[in-house]
C-alpha positions in Angstrom: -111.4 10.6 40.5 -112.7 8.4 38.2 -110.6 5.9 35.7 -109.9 5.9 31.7 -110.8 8.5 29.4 -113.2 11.5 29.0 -115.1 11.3 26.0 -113.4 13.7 24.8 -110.2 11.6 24.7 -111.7 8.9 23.1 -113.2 11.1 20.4 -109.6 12.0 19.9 -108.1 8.3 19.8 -110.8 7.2 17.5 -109.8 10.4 14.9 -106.3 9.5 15.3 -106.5 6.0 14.6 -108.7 6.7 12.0 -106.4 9.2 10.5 -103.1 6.6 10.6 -105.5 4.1 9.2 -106.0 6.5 5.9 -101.9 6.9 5.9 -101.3 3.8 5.8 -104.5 3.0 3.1 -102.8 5.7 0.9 -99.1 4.5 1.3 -100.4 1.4 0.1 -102.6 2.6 -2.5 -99.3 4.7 -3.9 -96.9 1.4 -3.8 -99.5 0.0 -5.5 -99.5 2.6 -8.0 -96.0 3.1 -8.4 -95.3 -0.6 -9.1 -97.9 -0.2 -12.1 -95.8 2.6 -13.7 -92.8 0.1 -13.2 -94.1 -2.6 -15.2 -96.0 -1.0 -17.3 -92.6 1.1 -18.4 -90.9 -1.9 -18.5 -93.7 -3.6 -21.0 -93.3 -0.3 -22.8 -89.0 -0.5 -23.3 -89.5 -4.5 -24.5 -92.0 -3.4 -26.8 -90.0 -1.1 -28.6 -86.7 -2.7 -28.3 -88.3 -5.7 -29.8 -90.0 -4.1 -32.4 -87.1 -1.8 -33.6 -85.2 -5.2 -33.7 -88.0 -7.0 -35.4 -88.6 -4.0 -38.3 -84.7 -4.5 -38.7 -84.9 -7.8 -39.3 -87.6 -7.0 -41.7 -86.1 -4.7 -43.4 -83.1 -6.9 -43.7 -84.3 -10.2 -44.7 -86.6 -7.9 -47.5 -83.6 -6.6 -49.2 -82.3 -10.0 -49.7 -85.5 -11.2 -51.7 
């Protein structure tokens, strides 16, 4: 009986490797992703807080004048 696999069986390894490759392409495509929301919500909260503190100020200093 002959050694290794059919080619069959290594038609099947290749599409499985293949298809944990993608996986792991796309888990790191979605970290990737997710980390982008993160910062960009974060730039987003600064923004705001220091604008709503900045117009304050504004506001306040103006009324002095």
């Amino acid at each position: 009986m002959p050694e290794g696999l059919s080619a069959a069986e290594v038609g099947k390894e290749i599409a499985e490797h293949k298809k944990h490759a993608a996986s792991a392409a796309r888990t790191k495509a979605n970290r990737a992703d997710l980390e982008g929301l993160v910062t960009r919500t974060f730039d987003s909260a600064s923004f705001n807080a220091w604008f709503t503190a900045f117009t304050a100020a504004t506001r306040t200093l103006s009324d002095w004048r």
